[in-house]
C-alpha positions in Angstrom: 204.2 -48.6 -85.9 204.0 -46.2 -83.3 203.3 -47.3 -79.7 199.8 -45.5 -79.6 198.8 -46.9 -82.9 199.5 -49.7 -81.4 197.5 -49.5 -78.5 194.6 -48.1 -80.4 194.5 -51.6 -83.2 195.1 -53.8 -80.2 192.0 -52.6 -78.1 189.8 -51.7 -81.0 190.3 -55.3 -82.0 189.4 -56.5 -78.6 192.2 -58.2 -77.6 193.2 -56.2 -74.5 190.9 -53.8 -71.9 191.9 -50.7 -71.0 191.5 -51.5 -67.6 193.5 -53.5 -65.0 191.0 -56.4 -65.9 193.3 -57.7 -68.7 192.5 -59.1 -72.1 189.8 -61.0 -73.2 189.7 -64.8 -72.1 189.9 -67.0 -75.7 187.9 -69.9 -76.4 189.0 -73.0 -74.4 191.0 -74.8 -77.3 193.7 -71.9 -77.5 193.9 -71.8 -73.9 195.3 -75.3 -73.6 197.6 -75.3 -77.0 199.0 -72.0 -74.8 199.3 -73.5 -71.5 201.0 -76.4 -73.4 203.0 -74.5 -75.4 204.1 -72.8 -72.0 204.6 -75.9 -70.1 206.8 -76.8 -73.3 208.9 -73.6 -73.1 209.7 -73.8 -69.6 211.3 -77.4 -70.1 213.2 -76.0 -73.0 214.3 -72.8 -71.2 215.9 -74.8 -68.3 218.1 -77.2 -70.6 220.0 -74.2 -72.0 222.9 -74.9 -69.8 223.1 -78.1 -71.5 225.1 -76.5 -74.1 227.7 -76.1 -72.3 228.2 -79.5 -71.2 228.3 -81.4 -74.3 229.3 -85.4 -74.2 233.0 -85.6 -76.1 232.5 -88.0 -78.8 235.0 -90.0 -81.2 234.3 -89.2 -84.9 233.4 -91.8 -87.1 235.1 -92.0 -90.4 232.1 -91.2 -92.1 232.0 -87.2 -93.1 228.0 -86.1 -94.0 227.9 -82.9 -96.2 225.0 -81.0 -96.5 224.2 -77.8 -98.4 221.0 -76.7 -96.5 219.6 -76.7 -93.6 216.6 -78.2 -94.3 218.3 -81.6 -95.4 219.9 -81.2 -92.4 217.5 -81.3 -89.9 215.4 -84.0 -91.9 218.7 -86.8 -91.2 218.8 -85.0 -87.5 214.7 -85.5 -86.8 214.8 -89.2 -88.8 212.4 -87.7 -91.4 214.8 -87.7 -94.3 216.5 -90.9 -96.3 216.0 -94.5 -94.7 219.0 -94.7 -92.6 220.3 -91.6 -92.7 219.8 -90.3 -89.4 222.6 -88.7 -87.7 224.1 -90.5 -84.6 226.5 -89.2 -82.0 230.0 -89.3 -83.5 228.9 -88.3 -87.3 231.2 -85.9 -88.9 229.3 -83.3 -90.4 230.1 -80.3 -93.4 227.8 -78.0 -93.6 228.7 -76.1 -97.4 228.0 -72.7 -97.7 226.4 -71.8 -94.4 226.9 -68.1 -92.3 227.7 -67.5 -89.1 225.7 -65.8 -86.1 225.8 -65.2 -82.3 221.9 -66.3 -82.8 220.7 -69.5 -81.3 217.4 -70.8 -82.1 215.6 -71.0 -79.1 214.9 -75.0 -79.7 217.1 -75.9 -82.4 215.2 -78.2 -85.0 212.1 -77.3 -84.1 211.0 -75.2 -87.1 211.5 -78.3 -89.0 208.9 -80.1 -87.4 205.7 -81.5 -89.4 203.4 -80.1 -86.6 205.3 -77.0 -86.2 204.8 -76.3 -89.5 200.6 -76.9 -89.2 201.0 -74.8 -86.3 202.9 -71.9 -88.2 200.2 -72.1 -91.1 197.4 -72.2 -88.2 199.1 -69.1 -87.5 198.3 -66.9 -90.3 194.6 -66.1 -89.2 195.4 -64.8 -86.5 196.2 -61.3 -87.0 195.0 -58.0 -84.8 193.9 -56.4 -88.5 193.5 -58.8 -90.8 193.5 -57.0 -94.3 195.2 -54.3 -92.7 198.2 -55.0 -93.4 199.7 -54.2 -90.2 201.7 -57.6 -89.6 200.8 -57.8 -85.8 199.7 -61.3 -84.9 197.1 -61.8 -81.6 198.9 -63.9 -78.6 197.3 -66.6 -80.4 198.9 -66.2 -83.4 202.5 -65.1 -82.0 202.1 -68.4 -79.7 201.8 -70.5 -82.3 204.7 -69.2 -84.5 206.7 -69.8 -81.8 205.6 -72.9 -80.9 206.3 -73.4 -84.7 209.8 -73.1 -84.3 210.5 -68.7 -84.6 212.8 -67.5 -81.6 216.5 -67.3 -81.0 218.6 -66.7 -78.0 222.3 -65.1 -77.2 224.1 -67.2 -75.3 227.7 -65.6 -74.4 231.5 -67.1 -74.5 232.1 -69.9 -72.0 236.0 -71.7 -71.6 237.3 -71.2 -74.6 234.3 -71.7 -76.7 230.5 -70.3 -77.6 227.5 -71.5 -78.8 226.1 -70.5 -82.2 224.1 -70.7 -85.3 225.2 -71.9 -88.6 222.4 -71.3 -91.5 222.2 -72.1 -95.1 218.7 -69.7 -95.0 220.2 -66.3 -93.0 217.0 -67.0 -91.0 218.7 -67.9 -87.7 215.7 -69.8 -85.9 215.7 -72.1 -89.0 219.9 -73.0 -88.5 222.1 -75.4 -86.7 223.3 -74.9 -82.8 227.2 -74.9 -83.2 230.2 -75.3 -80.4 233.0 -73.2 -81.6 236.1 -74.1 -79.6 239.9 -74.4 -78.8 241.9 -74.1 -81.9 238.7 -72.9 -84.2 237.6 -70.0 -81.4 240.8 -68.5 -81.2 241.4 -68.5 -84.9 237.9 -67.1 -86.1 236.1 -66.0 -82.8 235.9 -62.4 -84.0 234.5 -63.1 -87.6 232.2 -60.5 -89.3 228.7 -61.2 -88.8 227.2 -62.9 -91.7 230.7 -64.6 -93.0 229.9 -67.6 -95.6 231.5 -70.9 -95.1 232.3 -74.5 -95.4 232.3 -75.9 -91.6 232.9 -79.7 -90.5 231.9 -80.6 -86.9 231.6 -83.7 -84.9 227.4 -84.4 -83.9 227.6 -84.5 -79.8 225.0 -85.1 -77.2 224.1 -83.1 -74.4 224.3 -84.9 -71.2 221.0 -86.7 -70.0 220.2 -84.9 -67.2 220.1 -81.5 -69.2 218.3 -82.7 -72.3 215.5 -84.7 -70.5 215.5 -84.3 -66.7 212.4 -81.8 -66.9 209.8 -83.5 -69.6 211.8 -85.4 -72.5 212.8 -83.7 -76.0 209.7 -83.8 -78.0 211.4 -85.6 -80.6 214.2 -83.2 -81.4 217.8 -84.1 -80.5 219.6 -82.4 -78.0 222.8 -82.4 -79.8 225.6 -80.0 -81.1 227.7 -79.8 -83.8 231.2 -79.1 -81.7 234.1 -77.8 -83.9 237.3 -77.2 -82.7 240.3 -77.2 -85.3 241.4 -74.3 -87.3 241.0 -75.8 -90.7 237.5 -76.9 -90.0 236.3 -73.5 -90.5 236.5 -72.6 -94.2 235.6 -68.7 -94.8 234.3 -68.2 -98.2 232.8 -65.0 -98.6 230.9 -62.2 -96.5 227.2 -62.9 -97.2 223.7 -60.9 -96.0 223.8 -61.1 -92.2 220.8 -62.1 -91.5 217.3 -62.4 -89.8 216.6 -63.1 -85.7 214.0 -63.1 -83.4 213.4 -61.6 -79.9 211.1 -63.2 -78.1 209.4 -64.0 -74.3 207.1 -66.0 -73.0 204.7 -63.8 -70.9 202.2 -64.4 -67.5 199.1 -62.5 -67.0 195.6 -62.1 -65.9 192.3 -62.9 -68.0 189.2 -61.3 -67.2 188.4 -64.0 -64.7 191.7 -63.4 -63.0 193.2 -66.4 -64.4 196.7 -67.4 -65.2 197.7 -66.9 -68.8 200.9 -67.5 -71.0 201.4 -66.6 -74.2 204.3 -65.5 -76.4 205.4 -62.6 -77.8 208.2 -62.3 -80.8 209.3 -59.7 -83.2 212.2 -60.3 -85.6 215.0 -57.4 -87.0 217.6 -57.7 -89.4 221.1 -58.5 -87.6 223.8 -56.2 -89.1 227.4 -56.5 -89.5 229.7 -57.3 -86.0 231.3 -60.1 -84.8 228.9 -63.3 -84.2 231.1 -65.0 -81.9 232.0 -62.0 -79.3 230.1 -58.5 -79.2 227.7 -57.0 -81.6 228.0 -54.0 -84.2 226.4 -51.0 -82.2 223.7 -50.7 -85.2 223.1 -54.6 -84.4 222.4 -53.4 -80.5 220.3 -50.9 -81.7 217.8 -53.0 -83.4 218.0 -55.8 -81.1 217.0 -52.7 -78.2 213.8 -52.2 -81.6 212.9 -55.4 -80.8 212.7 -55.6 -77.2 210.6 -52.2 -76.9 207.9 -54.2 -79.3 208.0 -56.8 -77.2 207.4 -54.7 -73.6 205.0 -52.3 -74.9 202.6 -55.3 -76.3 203.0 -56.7 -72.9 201.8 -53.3 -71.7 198.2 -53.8 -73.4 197.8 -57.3 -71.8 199.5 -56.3 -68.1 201.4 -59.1 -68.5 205.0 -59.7 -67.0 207.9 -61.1 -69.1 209.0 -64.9 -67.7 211.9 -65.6 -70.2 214.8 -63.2 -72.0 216.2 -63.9 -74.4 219.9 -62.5 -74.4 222.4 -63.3 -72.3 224.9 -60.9 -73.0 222.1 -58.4 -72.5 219.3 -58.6 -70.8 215.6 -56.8 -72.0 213.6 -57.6 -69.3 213.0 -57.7 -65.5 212.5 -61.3 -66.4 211.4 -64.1 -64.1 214.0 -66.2 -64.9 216.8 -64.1 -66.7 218.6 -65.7 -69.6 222.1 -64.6 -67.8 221.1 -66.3 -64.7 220.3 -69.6 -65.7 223.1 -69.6 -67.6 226.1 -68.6 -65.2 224.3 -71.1 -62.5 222.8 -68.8 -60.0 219.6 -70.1 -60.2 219.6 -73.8 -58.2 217.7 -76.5 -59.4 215.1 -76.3 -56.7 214.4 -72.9 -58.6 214.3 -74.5 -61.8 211.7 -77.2 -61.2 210.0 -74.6 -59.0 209.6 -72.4 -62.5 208.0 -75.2 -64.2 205.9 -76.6 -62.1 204.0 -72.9 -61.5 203.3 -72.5 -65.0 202.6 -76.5 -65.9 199.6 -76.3 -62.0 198.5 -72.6 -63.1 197.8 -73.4 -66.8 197.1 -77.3 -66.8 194.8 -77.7 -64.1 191.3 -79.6 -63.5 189.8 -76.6 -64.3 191.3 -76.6 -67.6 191.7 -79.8 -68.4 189.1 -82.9 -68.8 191.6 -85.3 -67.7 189.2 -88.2 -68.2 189.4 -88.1 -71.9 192.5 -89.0 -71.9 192.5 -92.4 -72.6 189.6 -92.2 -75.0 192.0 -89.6 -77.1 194.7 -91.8 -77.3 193.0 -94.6 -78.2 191.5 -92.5 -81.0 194.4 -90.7 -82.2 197.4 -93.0 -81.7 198.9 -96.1 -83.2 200.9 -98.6 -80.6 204.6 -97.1 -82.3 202.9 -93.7 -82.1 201.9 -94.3 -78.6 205.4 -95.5 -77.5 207.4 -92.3 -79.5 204.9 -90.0 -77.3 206.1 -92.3 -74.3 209.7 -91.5 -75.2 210.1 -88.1 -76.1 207.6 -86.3 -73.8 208.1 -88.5 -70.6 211.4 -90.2 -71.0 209.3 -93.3 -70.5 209.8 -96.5 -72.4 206.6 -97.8 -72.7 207.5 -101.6 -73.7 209.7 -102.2 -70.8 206.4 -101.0 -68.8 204.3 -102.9 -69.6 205.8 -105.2 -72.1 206.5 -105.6 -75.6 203.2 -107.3 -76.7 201.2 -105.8 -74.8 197.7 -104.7 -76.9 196.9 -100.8 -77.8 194.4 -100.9 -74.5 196.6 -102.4 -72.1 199.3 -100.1 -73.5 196.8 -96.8 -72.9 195.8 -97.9 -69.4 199.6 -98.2 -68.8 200.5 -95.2 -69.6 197.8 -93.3 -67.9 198.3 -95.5 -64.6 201.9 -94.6 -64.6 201.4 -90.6 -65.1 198.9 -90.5 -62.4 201.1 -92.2 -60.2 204.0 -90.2 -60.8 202.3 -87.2 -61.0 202.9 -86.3 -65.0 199.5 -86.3 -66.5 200.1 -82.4 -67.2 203.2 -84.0 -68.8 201.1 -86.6 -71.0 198.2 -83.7 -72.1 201.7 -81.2 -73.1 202.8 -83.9 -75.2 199.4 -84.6 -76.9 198.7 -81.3 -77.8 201.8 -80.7 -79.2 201.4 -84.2 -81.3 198.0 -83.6 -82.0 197.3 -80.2 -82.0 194.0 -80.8 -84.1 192.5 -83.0 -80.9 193.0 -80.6 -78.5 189.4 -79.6 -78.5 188.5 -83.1 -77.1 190.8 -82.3 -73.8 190.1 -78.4 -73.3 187.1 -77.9 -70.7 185.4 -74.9 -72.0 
């Protein structure tokens, strides 16, 4: 689609104004699941580095073998067989997977229940719909990516890089993998799309990276690190493959308030090397993507926070991918990026923090209550307030501790994202 086509479906639709007054406010339940969802991208953006930093681990004798990815997340989230999660220290071989430079921007995400109600919340929320044009409102793209669609490029780093192994070819589906030592040197130049059997060791990221700024939602921050030659099994070259650009973007609504939303488009990654530079047709439809991405930022005025390519940056971004990543950006800087978009989208305003304990009593079981504790605010709940402690006790706890500390925007990111269908009791339209 041309960009004046473009222009002309997004305005007749309503979605942005010609003029500098920007788009259209939406009703107050999408505004808070996209300030969450913002809030939530920040915290994930910042942990990037984490990657790089992984926790060595022993392996255990055990080796698990999986021949898709979705079995694979399901023992990594704890939703698959009874005791079959993985722990730090599981060998893993992944069977038939390929190879890609592409990241998923939150690796296990996609396999999520809630992202996938969010992803099939998604699918009303088109510019056209029966037009067939495929182009989603910010709604819609916020909640695919909130559903798990996105993928970054991180580069080399030592004598290793980061990337995605996938049983699907659809990267932001795959698992996050550490090629290094003995394996990068002996297959770090690999044509893009190689098929093949691949045994790592599962391995933490360090603490501070994974839940300094606002817990893991649940997913672990972990890596499959490989590093020996014969771990690395080529098979055969296989289709390369689908990413997906993507950005999380600020601008103005036509009260001249804050906004975040996201914007993706995905491409089909062509032959190169995964592991060092791309194939110039690769570049070229990566460069496809990006121009998507800044002209439908164009319609809403808005300017690009996040990139998502290290080795080449798309955007004059707020906090550039390449940045964050080579440690120019101090951690001052880092909280400073987080807290701006958790005050600017989460506040009063927006936000009928009184219902808060009401909701949870409403919506959440004592383990459900604790699991939101953990993953979303590091917090363990018991050792608070103790471990027989009743439902009420436990919600006045936990409410009494966030205002104290100053996380309530914390608490409301994680309830939205856990309960996406209550979020109409918290938004203040």
């Amino acid at each position: 689609m041309s960009a004046d086509n473009f222009r002309d479906v997004v305005r007749q639709q309503g979605y942005a104004s010609p003029s500098p007054g920007g788009p259209v406010a939406g009703n107050g339940n999408d505004a808070l699941l996209r300030a969450v969802t913002a809030v939530r991208t920040a915290q994930d953006y910042v942990t990037l580095p984490g990657y790089r930093a992984l926790l060595p681990q022993v392996p255990s004798a055990t080796v698990r073998e999986y021949r898709d990815e979705r079995g694979f997340w399901a023992d990594a989230l704890g939703a698959g067989r009874p005791g079959q999660r993985l722990v730090a220290g599981d060998q893993v071989t992944l069977k038939a997977f390929r190879l890609s430079t592409w990241v998923p921007r939150v690796p296990g995400l996609y396999w999520k229940a809630e992202s996938r109600q969010l992803r099939s919340a998604a699918q009303g929320e088109r510019l056209a719909p029966g037009a067939g044009l495929g182009i989603y409102t910010p709604v819609g793209k916020t909640l695919l990516v909130m559903g798990g669609v996105g993928n970054v490029r991180l580069l080399p780093a030592g004598s290793g890089r980061v990337i995605c192994a996938s049983s699907s070819g659809f990267y932001w589906q795959g698992v996050p993998v550490l090629v290094q030592d003995d394996a990068w040197r002996a297959y770090g130049d690999v044509p893009a799309g190689l098929e093949c059997d691949l045994t790592g060791v599962w391995t933490p990221m360090p603490r501070e990276h994974a839940q300094a700024l606002g817990g893991d939602a649940g997913i672990p921050r972990y890596c499959l690190v490989v590093n020996r030659r014969q771990d690395i099994a080529p098979l055969k070259d296989a289709w390369p493959g689908s990413s997906a650009a993507w950005t999380l973007f600020e601008y103005r609504d036509a009260d001249s308030r804050s906004r975040y939303d996201f914007v993706y488009c995905t491409w089909e990654v062509k032959r190169g090397s995964p592991l060092r530079r791309p194939a110039e047709e690769d570049a070229h439809n990566t460069d496809e993507a990006s121009e998507f991405l800044l002209e439908y930022m164009r319609q809403f005025h808005g300017e690009a926070m996040t990139d998502f390519d290290e080795e080449t940056p798309h955007f004059n971004a707020y906090l550039p991918v390449n940045e964050l990543m080579n440690r120019q950006v101090d951690p001052a800087r880092l909280a400073a990026f987080v807290e701006r978009i958790k005050k600017r989208t989460l506040s009063p305003e927006a936000v009928r923090y009184e219902e808060l304990p009401k909701l949870l009593l409403r919506h959440f079981d004592a383990e459900e209550l604790r699991l939101l504790a953990l993953d979303h605010l590091g917090l363990d709940l018991p050792r608070l307030i103790g471990p027989t402690a009743g439902l009420v006790d436990q919600v006045d706890a936990l409410v009494d501790y966030c205002e104290q500390n100053d996380r309530l925007e914390d608490l409301v990111a994680g309830v939205v994202q856990e309960r996406p269908q209550a979020r109409g009791e918290l938004a203040a339209i």
